[in-house]
Biopython code that builds the backbone (N, CA, C, O; Angstrom):
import numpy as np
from Bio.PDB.StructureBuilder import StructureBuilder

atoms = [
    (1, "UNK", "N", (0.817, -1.199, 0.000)),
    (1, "UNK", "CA", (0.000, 0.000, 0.000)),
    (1, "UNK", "C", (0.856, 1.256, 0.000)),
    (1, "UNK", "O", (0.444, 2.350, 0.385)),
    (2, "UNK", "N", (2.266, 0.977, -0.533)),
    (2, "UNK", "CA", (2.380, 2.244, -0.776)),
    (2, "UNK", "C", (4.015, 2.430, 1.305)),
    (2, "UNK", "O", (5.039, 3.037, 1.619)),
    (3, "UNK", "N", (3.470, 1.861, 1.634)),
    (3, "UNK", "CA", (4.140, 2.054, 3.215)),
    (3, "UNK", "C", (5.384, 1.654, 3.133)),
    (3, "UNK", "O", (5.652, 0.792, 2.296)),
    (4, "UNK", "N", (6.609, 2.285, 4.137)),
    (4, "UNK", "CA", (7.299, 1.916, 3.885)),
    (4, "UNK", "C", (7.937, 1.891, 5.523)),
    (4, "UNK", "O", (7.816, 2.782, 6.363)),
    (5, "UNK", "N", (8.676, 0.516, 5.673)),
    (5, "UNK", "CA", (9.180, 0.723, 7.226)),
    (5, "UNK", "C", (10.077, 0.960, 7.928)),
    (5, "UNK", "O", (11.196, 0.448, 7.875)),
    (6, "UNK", "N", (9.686, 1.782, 8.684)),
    (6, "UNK", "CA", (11.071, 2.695, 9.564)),
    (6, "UNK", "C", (11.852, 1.332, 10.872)),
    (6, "UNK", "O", (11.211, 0.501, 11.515)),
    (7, "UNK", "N", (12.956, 1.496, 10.878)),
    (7, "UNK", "CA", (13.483, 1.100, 11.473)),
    (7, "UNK", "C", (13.383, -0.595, 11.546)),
    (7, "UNK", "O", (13.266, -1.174, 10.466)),
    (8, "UNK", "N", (13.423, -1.361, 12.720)),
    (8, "UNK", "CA", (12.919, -2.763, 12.976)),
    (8, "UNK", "C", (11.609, -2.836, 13.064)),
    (8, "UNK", "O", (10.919, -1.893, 12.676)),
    (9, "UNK", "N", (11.100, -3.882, 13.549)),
    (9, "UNK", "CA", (9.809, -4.112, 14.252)),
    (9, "UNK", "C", (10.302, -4.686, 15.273)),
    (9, "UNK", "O", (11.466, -5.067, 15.395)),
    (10, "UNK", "N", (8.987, -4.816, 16.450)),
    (10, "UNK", "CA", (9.581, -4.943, 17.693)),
    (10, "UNK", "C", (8.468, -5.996, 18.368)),
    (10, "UNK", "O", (7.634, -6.438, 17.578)),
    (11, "UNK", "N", (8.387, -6.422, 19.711)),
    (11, "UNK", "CA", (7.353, -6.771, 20.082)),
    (11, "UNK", "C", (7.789, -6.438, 21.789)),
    (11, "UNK", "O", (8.896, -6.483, 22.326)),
    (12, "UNK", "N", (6.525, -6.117, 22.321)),
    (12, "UNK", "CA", (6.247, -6.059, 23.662)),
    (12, "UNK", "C", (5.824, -7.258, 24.639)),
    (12, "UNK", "O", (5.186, -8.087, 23.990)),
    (13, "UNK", "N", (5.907, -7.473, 25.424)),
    (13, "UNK", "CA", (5.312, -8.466, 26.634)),
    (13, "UNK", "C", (5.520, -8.161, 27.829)),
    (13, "UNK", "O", (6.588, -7.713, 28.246)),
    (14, "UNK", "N", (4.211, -8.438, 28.709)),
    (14, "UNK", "CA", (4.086, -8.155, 29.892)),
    (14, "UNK", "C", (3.541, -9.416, 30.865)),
    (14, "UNK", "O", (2.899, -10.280, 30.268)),
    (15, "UNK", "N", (3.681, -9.546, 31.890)),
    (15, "UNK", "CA", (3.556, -10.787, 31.967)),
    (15, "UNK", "C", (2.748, -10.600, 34.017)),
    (15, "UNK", "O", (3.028, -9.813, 34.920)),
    (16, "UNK", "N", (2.086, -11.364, 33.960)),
    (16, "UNK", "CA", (1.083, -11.320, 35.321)),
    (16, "UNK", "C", (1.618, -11.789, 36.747)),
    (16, "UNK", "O", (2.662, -12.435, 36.658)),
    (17, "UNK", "N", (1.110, -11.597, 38.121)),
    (17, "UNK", "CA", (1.541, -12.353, 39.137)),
    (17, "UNK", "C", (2.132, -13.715, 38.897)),
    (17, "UNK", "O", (3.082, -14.063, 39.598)),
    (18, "UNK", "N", (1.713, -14.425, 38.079)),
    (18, "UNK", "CA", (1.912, -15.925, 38.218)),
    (18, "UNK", "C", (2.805, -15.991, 37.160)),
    (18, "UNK", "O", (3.583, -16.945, 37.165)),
    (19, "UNK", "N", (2.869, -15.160, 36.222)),
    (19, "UNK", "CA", (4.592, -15.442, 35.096)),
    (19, "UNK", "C", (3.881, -15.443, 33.801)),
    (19, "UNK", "O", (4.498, -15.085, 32.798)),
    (20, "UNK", "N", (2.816, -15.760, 33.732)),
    (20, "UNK", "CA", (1.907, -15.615, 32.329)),
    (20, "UNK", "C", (2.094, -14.797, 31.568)),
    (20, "UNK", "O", (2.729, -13.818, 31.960)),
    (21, "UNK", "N", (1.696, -14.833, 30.365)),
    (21, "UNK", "CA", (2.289, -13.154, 29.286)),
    (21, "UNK", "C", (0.669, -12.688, 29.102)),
    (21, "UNK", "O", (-0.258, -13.294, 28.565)),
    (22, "UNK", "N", (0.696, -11.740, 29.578)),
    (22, "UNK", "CA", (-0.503, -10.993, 29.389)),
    (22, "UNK", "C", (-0.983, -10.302, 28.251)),
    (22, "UNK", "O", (-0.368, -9.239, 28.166)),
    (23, "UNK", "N", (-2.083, -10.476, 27.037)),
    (23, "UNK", "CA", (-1.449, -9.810, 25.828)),
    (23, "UNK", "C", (-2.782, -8.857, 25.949)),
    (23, "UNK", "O", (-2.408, -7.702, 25.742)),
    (24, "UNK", "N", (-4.049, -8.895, 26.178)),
    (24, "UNK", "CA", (-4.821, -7.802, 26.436)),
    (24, "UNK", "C", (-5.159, -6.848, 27.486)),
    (24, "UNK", "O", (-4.957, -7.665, 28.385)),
    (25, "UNK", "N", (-5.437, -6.008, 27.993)),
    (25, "UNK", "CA", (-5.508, -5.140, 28.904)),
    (25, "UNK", "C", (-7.327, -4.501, 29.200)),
    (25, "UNK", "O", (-8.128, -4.253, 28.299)),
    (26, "UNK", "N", (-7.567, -4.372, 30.608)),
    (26, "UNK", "CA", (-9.426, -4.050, 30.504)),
    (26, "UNK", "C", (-8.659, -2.346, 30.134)),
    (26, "UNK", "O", (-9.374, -1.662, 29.402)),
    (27, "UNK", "N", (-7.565, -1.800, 30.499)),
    (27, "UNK", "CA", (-7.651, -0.087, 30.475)),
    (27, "UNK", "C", (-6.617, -0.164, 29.037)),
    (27, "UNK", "O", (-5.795, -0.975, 28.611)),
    (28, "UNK", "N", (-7.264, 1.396, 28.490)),
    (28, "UNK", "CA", (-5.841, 1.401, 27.582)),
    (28, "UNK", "C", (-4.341, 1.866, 27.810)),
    (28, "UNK", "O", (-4.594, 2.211, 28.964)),
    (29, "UNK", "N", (-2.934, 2.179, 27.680)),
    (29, "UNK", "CA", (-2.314, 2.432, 27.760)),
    (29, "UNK", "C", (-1.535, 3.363, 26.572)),
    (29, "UNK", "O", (-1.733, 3.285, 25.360)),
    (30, "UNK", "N", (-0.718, 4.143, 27.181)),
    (30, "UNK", "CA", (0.102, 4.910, 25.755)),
    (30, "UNK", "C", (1.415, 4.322, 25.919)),
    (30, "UNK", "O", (1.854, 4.097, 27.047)),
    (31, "UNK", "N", (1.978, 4.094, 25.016)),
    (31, "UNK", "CA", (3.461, 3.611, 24.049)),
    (31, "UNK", "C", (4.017, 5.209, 23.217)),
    (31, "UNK", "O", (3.539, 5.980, 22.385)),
    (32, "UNK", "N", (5.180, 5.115, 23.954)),
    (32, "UNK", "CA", (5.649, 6.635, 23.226)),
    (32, "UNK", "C", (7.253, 5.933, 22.912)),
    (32, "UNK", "O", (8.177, 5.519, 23.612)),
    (33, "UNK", "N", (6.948, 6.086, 21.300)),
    (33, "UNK", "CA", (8.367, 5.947, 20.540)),
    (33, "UNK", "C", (8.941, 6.574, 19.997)),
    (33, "UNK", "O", (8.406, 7.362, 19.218)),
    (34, "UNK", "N", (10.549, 6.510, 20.180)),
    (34, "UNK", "CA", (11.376, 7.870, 19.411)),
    (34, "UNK", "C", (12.162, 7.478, 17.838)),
    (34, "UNK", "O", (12.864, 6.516, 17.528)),
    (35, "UNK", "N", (11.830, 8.337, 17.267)),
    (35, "UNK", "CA", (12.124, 7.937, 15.297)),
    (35, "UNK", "C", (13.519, 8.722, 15.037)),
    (35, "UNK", "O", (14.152, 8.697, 13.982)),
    (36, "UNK", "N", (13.856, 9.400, 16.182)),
    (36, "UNK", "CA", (15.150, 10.518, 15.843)),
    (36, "UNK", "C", (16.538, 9.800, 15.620)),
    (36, "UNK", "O", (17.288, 10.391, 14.843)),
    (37, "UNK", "N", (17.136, 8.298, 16.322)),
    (37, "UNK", "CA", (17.786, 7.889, 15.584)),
    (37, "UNK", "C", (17.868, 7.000, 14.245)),
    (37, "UNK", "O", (18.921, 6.541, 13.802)),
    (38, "UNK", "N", (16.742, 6.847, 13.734)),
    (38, "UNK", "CA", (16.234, 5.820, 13.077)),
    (38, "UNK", "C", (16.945, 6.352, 11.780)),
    (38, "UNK", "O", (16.773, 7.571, 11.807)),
    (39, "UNK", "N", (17.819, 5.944, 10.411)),
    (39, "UNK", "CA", (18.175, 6.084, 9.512)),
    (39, "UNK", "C", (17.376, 6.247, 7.959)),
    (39, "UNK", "O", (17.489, 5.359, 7.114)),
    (40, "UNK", "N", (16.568, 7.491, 7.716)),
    (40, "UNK", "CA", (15.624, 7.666, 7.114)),
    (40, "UNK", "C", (16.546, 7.949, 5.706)),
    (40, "UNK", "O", (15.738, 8.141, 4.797)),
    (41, "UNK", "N", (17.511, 8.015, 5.353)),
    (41, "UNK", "CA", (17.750, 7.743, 3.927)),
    (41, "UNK", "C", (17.431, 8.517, 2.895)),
    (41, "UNK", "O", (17.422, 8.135, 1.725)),
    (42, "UNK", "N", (17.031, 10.152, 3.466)),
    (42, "UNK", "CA", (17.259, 11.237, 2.813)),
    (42, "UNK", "C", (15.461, 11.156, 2.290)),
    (42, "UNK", "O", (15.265, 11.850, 1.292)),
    (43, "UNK", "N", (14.439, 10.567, 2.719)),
    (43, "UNK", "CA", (13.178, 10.546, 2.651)),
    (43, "UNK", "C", (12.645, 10.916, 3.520)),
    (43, "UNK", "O", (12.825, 10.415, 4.630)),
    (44, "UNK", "N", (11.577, 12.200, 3.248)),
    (44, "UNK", "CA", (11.048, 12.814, 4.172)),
    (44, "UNK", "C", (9.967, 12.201, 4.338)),
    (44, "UNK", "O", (9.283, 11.685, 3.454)),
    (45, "UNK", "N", (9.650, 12.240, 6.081)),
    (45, "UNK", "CA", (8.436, 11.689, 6.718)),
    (45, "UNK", "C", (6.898, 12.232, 5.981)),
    (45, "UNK", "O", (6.803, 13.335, 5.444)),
    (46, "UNK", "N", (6.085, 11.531, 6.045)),
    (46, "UNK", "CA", (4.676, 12.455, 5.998)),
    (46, "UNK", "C", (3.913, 12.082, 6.887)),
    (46, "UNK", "O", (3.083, 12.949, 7.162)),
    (47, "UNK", "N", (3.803, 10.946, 7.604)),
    (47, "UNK", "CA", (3.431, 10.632, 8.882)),
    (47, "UNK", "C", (3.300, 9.615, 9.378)),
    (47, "UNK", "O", (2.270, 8.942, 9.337)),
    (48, "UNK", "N", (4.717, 9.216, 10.146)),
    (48, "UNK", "CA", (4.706, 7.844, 10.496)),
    (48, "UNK", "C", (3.980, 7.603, 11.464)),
    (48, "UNK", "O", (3.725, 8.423, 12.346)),
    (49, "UNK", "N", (3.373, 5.935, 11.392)),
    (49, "UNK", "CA", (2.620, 5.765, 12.553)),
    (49, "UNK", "C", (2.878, 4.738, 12.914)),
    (49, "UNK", "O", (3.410, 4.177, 11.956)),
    (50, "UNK", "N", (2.823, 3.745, 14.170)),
    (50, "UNK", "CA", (3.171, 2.515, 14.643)),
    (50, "UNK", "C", (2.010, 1.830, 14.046)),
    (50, "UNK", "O", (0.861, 2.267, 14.111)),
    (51, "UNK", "N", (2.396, 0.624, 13.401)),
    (51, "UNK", "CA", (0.965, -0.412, 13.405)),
    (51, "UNK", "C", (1.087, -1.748, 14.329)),
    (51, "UNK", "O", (2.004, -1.675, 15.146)),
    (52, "UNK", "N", (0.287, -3.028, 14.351)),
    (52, "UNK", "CA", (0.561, -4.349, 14.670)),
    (52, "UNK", "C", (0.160, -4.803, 13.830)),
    (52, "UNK", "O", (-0.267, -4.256, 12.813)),
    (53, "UNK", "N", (0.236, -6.325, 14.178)),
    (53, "UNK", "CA", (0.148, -7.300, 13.075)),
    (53, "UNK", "C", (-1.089, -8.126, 13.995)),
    (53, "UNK", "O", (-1.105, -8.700, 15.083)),
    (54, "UNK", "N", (-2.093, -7.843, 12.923)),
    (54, "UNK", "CA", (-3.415, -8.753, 13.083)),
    (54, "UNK", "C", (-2.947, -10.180, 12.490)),
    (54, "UNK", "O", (-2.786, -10.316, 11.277)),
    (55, "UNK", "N", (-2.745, -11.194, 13.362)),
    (55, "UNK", "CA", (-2.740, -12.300, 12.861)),
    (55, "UNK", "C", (-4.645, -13.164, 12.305)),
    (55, "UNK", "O", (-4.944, -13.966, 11.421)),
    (56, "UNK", "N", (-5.263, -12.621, 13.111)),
    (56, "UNK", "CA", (-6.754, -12.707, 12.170)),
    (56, "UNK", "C", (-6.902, -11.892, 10.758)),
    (56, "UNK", "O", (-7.769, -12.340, 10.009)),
    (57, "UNK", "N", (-6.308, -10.969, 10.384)),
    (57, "UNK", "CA", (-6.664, -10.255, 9.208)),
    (57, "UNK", "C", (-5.117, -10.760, 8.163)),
    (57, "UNK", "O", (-5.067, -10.973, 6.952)),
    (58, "UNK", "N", (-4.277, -10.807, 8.947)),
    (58, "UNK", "CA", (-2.665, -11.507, 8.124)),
    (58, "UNK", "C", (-2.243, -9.842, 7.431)),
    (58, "UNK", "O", (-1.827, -9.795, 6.273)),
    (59, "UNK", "N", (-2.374, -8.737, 8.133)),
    (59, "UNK", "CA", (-2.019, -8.007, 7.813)),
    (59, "UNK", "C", (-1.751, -6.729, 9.239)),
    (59, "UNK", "O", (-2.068, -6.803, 10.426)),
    (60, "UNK", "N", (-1.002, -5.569, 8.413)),
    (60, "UNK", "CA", (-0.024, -4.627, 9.585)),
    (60, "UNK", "C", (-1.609, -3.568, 9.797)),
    (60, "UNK", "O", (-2.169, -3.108, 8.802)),
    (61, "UNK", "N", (-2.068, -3.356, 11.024)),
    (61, "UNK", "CA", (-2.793, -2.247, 11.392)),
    (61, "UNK", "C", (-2.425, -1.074, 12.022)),
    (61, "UNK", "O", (-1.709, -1.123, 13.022)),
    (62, "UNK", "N", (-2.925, 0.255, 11.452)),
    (62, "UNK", "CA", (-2.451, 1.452, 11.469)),
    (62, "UNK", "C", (-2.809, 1.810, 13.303)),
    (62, "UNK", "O", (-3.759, 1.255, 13.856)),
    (63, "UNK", "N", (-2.101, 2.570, 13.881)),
    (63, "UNK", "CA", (-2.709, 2.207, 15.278)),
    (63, "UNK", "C", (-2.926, 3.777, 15.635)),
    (63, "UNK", "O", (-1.841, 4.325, 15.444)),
    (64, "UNK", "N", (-4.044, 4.872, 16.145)),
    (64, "UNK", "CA", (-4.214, 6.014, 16.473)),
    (64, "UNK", "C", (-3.091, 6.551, 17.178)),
    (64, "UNK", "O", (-2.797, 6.174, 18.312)),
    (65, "UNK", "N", (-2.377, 7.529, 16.464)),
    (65, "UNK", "CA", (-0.924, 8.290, 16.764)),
    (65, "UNK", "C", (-1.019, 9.555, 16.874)),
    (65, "UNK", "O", (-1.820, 10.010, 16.057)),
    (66, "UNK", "N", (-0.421, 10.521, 17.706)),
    (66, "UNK", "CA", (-0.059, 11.297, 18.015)),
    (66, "UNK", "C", (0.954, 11.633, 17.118)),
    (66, "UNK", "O", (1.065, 10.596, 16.464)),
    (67, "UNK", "N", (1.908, 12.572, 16.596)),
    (67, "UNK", "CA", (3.335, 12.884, 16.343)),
    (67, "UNK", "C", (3.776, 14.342, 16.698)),
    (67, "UNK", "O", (3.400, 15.372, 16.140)),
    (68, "UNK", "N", (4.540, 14.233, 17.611)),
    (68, "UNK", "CA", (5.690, 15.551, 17.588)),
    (68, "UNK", "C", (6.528, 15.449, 17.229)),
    (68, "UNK", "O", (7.392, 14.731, 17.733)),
    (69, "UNK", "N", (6.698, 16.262, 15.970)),
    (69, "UNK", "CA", (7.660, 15.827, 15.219)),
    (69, "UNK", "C", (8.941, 16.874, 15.474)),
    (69, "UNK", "O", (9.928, 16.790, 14.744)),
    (70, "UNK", "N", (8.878, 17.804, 16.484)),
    (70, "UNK", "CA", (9.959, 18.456, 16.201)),
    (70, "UNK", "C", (10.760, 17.563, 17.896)),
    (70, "UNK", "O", (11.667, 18.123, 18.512)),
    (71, "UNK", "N", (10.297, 16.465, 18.252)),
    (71, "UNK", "CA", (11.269, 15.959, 19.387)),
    (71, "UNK", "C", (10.819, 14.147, 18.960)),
    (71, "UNK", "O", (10.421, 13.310, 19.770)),
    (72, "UNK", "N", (11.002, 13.980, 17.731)),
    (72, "UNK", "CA", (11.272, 12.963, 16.716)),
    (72, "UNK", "C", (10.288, 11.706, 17.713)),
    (72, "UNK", "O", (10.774, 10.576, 17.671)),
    (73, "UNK", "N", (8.983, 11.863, 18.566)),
    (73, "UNK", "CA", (8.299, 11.316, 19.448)),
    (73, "UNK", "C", (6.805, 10.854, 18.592)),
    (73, "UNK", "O", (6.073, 11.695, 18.070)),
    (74, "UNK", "N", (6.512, 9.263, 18.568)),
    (74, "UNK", "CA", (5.023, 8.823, 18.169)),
    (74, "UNK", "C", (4.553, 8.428, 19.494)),
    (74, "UNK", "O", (5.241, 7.773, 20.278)),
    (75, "UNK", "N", (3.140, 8.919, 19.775)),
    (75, "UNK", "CA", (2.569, 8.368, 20.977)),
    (75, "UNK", "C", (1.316, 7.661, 20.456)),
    (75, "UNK", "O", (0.591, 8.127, 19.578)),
    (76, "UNK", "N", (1.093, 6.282, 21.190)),
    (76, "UNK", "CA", (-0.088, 5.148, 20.182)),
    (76, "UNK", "C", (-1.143, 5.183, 21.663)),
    (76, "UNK", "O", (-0.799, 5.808, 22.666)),
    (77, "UNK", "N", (-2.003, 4.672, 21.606)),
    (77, "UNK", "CA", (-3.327, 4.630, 22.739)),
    (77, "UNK", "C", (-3.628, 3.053, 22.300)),
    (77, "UNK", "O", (-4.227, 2.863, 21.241)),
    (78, "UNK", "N", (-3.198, 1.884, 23.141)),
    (78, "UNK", "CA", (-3.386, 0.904, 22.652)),
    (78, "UNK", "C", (-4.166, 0.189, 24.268)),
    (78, "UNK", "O", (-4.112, 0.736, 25.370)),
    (79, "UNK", "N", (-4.842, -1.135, 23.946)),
    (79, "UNK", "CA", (-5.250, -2.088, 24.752)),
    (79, "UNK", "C", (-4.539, -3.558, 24.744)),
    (79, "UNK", "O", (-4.910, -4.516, 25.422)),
    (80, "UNK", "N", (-3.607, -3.539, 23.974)),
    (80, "UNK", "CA", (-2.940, -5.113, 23.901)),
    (80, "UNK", "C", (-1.728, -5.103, 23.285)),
    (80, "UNK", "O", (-1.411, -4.243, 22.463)),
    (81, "UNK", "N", (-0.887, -6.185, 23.698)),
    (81, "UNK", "CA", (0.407, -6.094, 23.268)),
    (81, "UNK", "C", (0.512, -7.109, 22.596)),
    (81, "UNK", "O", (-0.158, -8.086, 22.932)),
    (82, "UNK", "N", (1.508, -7.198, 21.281)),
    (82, "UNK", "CA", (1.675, -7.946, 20.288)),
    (82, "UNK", "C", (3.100, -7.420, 19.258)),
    (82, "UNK", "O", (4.058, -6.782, 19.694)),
    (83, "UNK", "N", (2.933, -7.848, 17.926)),
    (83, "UNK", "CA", (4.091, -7.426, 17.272)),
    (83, "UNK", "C", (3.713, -6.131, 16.759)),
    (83, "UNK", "O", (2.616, -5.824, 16.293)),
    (84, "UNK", "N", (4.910, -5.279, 16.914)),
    (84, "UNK", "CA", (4.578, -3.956, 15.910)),
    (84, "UNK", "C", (6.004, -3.635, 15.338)),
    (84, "UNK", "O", (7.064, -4.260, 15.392)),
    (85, "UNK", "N", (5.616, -2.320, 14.714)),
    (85, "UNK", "CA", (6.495, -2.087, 13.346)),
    (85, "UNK", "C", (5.759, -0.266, 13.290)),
    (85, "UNK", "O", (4.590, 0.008, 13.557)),
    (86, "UNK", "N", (6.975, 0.855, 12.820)),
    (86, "UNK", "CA", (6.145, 1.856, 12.569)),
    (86, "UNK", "C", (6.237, 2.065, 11.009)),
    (86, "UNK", "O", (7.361, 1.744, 10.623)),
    (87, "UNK", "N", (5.484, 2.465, 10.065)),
    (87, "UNK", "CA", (5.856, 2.749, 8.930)),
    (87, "UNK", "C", (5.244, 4.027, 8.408)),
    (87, "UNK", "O", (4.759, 4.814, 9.222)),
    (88, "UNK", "N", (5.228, 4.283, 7.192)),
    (88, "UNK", "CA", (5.104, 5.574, 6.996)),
    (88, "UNK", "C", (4.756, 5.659, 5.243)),
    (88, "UNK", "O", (5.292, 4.782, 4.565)),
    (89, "UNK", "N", (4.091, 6.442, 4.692)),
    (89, "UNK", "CA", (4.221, 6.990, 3.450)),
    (89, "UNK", "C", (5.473, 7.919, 2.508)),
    (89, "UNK", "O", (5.374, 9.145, 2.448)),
    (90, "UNK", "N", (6.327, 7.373, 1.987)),
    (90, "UNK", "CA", (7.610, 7.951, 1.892)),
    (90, "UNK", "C", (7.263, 9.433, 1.099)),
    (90, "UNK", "O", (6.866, 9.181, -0.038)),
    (91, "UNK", "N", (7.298, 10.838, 1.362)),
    (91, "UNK", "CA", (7.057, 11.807, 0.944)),
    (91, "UNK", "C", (7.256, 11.865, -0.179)),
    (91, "UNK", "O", (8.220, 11.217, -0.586)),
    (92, "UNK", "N", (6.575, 12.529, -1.015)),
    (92, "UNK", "CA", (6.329, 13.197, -2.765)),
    (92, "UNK", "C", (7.949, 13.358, -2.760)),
    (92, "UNK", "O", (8.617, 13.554, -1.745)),
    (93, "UNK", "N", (8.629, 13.197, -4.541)),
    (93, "UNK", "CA", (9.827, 14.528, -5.177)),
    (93, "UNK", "C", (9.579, 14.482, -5.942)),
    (93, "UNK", "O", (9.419, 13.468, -6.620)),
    (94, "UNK", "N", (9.353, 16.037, -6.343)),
    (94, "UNK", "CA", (9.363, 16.393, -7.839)),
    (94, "UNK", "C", (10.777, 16.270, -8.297)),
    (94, "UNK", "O", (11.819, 16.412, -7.656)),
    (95, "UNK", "N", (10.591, 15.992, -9.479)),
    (95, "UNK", "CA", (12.248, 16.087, -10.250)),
    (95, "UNK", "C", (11.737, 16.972, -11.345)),
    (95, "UNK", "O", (10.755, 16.806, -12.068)),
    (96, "UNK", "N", (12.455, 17.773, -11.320)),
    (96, "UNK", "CA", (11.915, 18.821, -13.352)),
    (96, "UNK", "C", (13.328, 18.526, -14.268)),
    (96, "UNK", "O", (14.489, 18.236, -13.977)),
    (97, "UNK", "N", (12.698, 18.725, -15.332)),
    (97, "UNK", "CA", (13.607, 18.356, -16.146)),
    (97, "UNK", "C", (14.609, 19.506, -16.160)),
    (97, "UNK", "O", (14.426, 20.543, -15.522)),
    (98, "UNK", "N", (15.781, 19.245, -16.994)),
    (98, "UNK", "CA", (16.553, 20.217, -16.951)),
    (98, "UNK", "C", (16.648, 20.799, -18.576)),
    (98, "UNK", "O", (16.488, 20.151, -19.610)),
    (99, "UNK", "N", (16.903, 21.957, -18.445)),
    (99, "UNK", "CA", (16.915, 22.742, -19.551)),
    (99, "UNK", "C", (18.211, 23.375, -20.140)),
    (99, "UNK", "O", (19.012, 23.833, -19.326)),
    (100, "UNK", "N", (18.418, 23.429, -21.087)),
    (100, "UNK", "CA", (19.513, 24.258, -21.380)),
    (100, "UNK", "C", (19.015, 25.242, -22.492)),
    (100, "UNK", "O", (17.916, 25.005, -22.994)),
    (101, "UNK", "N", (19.713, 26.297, -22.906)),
    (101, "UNK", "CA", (19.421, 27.360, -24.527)),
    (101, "UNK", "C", (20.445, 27.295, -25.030)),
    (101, "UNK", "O", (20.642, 27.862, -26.104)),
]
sb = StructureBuilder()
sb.init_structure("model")
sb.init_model(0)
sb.init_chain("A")
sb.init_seg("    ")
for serial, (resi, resn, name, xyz) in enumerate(atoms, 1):
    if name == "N":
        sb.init_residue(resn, " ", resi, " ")
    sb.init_atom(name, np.array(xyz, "f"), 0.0, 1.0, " ", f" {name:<3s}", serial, name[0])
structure = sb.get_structure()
């Protein structure tokens, strides 16, 4: 679709009194990730966002993001932990042709 992905993907786990991995939550929580060392390759952002991976759908979901982008920070509002990945739409370049007379 066009996405392209920043950095690794990652996964979270949390795990209960008894040692169990806990992967849903009854409250939501925020996840705040930083993109400022990440090696962007001279492609400007247009708005990266963290997704996961729906293993029911077999595909990456876009997850409600925040961005401040001038302290290179995504903040997500999530209820469950699983695999994620942030990706992004790699920004427009015009190229014009060149001219000579």
């Amino acid at each position: 679709d066009g996405l392209r992905q920043i950095g690794n993907g990652f996964s979270l786990q949390a795990l209960n009194g008894q040692g169990d991995q806990v992967h849903q939550f009854l409250q939501v929580f925020s996840m705040t990730l930083s993109t400022a060392k990440t090696d962007l390759q001279g492609i400007p952002l247009v708005g990266p966002r963290p997704h996961y991976w729906s293993e029911n759908e077999s595909t990456w979901v876009a997850i409600p993001t925040t961005c401040d982008q001038s302290n290179n920070l995504l903040t997500a509002t999530l209820d469950h932990l699983t695999e994620f990945a942030i990706f992004d739409t790699p920004g427009s370049q015009v190229f014009l042709p060149m001219t000579t007379r």
